[in-house]
Biopython code that builds the backbone (N, CA, C, O; Angstrom):
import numpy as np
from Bio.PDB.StructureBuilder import StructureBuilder

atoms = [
    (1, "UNK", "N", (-18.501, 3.306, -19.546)),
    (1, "UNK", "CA", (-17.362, 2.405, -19.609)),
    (1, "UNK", "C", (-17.898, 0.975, -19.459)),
    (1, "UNK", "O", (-18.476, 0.711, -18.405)),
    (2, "UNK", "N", (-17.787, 0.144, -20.277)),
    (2, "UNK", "CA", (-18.026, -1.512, -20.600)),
    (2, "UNK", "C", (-16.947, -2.178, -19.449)),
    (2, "UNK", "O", (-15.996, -1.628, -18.893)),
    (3, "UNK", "N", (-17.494, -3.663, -19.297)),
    (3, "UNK", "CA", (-16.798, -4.077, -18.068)),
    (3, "UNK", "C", (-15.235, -4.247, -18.908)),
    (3, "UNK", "O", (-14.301, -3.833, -18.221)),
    (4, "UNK", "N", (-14.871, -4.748, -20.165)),
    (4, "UNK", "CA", (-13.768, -5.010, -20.818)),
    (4, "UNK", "C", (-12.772, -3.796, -20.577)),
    (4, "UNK", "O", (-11.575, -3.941, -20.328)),
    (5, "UNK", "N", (-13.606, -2.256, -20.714)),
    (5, "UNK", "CA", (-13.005, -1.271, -20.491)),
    (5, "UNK", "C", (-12.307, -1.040, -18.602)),
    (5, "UNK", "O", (-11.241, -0.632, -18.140)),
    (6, "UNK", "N", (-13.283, -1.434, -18.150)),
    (6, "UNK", "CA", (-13.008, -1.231, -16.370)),
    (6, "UNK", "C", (-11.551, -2.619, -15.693)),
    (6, "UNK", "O", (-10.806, -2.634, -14.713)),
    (7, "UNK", "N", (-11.762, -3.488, -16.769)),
    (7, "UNK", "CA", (-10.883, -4.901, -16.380)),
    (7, "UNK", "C", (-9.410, -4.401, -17.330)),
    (7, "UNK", "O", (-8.511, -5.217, -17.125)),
    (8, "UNK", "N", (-9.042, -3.433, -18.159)),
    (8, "UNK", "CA", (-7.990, -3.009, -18.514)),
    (8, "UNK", "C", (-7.884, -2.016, -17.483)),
    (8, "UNK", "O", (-6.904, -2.223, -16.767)),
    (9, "UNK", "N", (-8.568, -0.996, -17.159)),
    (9, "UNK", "CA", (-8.131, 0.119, -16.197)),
    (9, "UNK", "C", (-7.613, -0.606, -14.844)),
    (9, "UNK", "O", (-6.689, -0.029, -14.269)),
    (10, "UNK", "N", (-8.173, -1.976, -14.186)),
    (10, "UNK", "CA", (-7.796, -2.431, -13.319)),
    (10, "UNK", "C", (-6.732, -3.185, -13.649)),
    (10, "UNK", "O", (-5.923, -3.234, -12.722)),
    (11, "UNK", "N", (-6.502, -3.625, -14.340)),
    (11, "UNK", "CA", (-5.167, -3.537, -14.916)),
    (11, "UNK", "C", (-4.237, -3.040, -14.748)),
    (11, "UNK", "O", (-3.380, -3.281, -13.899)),
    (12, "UNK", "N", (-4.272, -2.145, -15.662)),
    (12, "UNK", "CA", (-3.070, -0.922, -15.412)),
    (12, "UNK", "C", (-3.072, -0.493, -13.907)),
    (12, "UNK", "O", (-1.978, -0.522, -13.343)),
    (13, "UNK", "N", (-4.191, -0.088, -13.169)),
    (13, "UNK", "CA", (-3.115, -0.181, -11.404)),
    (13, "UNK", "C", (-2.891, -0.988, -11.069)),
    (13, "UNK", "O", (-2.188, -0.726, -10.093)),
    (14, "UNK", "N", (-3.007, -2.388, -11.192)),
    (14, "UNK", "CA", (-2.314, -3.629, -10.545)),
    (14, "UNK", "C", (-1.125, -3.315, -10.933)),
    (14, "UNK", "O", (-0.265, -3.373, -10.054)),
    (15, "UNK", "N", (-0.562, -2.778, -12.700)),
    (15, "UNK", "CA", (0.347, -2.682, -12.766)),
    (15, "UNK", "C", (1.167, -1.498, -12.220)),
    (15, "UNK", "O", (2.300, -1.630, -11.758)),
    (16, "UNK", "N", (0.459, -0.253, -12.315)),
    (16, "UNK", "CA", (1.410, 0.994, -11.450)),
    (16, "UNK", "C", (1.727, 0.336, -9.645)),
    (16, "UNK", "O", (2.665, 0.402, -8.850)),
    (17, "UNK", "N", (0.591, -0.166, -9.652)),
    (17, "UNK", "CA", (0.774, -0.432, -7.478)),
    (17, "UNK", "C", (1.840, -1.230, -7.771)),
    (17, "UNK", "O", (2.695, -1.145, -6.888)),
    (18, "UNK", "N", (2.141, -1.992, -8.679)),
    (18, "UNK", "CA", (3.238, -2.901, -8.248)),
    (18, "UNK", "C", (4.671, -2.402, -8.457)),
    (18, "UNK", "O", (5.599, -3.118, -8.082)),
    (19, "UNK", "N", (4.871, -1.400, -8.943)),
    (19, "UNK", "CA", (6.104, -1.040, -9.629)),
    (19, "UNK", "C", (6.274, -0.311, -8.107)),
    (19, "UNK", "O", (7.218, -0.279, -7.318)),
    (20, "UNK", "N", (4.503, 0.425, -8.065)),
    (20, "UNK", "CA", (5.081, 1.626, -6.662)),
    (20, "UNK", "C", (5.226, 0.939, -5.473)),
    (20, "UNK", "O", (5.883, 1.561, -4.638)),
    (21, "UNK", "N", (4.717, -0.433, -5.039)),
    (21, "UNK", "CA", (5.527, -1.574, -3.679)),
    (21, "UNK", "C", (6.618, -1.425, -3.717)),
    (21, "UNK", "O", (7.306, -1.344, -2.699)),
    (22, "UNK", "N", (7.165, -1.333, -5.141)),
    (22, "UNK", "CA", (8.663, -1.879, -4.970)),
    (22, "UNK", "C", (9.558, -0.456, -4.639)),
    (22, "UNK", "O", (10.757, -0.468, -4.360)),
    (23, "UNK", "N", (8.772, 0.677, -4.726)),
    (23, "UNK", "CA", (9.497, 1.825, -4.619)),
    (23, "UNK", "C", (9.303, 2.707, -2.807)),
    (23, "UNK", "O", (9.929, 3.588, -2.217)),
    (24, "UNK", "N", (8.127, 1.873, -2.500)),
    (24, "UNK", "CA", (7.574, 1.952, -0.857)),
    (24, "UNK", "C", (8.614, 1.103, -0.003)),
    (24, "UNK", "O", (8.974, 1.463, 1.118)),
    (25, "UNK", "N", (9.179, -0.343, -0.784)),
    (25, "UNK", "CA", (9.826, -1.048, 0.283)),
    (25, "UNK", "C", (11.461, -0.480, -0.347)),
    (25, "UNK", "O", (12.421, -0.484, 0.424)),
    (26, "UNK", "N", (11.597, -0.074, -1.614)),
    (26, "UNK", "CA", (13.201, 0.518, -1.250)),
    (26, "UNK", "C", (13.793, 1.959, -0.407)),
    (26, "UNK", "O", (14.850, 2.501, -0.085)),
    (27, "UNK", "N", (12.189, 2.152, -0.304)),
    (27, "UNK", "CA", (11.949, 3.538, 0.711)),
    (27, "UNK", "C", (12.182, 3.043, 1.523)),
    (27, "UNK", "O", (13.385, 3.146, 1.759)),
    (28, "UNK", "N", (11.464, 2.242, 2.482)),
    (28, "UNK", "CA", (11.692, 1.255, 3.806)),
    (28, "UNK", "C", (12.803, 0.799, 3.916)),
    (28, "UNK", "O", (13.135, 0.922, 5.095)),
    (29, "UNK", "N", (13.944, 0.112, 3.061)),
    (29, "UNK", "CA", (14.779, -0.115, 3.136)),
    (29, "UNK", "C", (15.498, 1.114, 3.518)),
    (29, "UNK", "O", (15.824, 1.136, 4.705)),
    (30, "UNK", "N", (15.777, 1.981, 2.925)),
    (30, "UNK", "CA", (16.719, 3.127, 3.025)),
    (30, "UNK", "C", (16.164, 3.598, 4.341)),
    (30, "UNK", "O", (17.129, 3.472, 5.096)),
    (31, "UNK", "N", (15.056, 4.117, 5.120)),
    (31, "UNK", "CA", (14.745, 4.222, 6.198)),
    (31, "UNK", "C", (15.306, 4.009, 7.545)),
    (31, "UNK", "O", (15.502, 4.755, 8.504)),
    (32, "UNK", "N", (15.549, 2.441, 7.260)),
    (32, "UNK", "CA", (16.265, 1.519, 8.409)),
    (32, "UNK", "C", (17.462, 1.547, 8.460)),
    (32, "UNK", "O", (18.183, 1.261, 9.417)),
    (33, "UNK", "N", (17.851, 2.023, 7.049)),
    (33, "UNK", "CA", (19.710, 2.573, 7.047)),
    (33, "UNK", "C", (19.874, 3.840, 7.825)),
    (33, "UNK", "O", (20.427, 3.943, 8.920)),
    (34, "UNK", "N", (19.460, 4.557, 7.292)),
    (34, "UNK", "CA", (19.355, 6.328, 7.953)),
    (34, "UNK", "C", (18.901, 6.431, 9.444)),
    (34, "UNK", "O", (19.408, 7.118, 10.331)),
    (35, "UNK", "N", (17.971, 5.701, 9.505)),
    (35, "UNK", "CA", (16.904, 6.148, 11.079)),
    (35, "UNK", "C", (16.197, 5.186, 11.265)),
    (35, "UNK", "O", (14.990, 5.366, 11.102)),
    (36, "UNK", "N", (16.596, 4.040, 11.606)),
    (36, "UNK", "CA", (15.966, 2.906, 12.282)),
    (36, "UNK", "C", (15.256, 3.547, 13.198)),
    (36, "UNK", "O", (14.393, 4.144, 12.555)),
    (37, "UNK", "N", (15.087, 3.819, 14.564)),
    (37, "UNK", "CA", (14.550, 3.971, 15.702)),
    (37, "UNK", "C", (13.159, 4.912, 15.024)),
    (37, "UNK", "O", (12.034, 4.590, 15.405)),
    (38, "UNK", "N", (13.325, 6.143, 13.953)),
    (38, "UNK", "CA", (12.769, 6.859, 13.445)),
    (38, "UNK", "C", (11.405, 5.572, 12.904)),
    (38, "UNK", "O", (10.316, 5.206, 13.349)),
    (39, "UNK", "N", (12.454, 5.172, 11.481)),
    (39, "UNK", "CA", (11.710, 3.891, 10.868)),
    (39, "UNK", "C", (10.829, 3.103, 11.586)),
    (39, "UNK", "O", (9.896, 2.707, 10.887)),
    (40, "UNK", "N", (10.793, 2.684, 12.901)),
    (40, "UNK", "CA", (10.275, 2.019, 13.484)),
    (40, "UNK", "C", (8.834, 2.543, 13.667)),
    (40, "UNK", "O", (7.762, 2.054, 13.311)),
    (41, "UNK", "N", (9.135, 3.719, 14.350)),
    (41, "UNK", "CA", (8.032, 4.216, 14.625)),
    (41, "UNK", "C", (7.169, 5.042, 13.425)),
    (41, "UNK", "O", (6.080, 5.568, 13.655)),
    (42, "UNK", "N", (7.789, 5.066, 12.206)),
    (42, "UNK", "CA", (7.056, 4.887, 10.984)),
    (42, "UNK", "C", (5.728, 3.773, 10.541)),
    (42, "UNK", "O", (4.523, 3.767, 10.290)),
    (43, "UNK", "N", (6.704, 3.037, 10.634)),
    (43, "UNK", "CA", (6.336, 1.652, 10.156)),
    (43, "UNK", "C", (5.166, 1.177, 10.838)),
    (43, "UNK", "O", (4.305, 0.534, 10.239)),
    (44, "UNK", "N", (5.076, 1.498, 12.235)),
    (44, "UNK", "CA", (3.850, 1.128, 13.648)),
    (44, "UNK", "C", (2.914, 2.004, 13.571)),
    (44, "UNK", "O", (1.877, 1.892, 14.225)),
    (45, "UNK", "N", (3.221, 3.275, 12.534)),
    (45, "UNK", "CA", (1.947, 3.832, 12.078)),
    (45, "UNK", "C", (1.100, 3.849, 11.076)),
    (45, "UNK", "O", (-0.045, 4.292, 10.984)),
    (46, "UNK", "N", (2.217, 2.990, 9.887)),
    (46, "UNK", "CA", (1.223, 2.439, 8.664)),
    (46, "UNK", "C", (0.516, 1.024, 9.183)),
    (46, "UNK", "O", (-0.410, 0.344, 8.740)),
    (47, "UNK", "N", (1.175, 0.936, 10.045)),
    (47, "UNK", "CA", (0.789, -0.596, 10.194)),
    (47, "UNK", "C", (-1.010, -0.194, 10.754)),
    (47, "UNK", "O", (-2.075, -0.459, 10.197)),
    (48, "UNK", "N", (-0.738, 0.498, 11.999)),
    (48, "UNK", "CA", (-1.973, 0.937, 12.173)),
    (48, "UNK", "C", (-3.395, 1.612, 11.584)),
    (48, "UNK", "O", (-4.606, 1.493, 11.767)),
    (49, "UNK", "N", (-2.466, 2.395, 10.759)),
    (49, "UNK", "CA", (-3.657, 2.647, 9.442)),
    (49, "UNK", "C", (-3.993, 1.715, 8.538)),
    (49, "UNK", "O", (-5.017, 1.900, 7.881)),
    (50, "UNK", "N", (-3.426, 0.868, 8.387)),
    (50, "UNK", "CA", (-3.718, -0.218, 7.131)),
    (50, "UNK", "C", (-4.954, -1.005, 7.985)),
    (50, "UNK", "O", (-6.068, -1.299, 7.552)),
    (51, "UNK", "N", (-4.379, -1.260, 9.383)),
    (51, "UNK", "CA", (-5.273, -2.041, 10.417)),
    (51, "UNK", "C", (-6.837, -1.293, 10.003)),
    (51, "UNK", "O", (-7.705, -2.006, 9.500)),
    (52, "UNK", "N", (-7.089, 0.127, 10.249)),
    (52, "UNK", "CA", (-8.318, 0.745, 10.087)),
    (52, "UNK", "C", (-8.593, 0.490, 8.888)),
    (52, "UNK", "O", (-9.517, -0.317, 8.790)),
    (53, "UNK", "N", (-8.086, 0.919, 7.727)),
    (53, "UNK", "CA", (-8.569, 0.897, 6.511)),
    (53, "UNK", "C", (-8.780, -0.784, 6.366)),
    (53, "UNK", "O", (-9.975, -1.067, 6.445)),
    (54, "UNK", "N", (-8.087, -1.715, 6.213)),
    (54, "UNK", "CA", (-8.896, -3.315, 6.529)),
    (54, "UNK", "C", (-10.333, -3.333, 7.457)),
    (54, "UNK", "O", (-11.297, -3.962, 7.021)),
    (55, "UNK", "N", (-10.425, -2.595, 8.782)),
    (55, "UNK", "CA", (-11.564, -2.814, 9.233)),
    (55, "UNK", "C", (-12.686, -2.528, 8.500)),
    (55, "UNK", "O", (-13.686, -3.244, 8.443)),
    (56, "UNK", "N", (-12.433, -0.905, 7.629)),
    (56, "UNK", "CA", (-13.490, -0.108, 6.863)),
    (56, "UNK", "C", (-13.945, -1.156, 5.846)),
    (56, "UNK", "O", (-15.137, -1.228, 5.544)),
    (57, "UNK", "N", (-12.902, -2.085, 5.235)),
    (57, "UNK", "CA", (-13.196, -2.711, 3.564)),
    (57, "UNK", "C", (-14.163, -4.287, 4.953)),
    (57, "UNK", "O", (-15.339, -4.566, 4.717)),
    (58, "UNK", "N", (-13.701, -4.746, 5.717)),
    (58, "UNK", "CA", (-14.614, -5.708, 5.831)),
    (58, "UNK", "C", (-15.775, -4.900, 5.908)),
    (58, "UNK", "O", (-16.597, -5.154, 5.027)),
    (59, "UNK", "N", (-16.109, -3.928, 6.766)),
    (59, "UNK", "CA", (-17.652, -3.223, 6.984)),
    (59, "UNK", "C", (-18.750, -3.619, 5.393)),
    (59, "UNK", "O", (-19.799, -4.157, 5.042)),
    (60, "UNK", "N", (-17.463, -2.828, 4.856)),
    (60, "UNK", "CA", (-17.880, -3.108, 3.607)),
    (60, "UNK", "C", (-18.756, -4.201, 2.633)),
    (60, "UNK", "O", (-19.767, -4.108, 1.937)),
    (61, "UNK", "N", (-17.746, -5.346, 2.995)),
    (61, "UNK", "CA", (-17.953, -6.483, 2.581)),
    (61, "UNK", "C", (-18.980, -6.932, 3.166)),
    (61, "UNK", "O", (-19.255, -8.046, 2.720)),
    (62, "UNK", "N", (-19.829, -6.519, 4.124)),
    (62, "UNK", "CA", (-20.679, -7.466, 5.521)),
    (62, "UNK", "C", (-22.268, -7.415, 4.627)),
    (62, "UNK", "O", (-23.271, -7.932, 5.119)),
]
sb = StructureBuilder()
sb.init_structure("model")
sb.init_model(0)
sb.init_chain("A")
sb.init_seg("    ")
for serial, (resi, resn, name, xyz) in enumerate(atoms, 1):
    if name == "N":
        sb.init_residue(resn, " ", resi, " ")
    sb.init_atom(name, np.array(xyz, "f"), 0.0, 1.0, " ", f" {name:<3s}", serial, name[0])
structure = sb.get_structure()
């Protein structure tokens, strides 16, 4: 695969991730309707995994 080929494939998931944000936060939305207290403690656990997975990508970067 040529870099022209790898810069369309990255592409196209910039474009699927973005359609699927918008389908993660109308999830989130509906969440906080149904089960806030639930939601909450959802939410304090992606938060926390995103926290790790950021630590892993700086390692990365070092």
């Amino acid at each position: 695969m040529n870099v022209e080929e790898k810069l369309k494939l990255i592409d196209e998931i910039e474009s699927i991730r973005t359609k699927n944000n918008v389908n993660w936060m109308d999830l989130l939305r509906l969440a906080f309707k149904v089960a806030p207290d639930e939601a909450k403690i959802l939410v304090r656990r992606i938060n926390e995994d995103d926290k790790r997975i950021s630590d892993l990508f700086a390692k990365l970067g070092e």
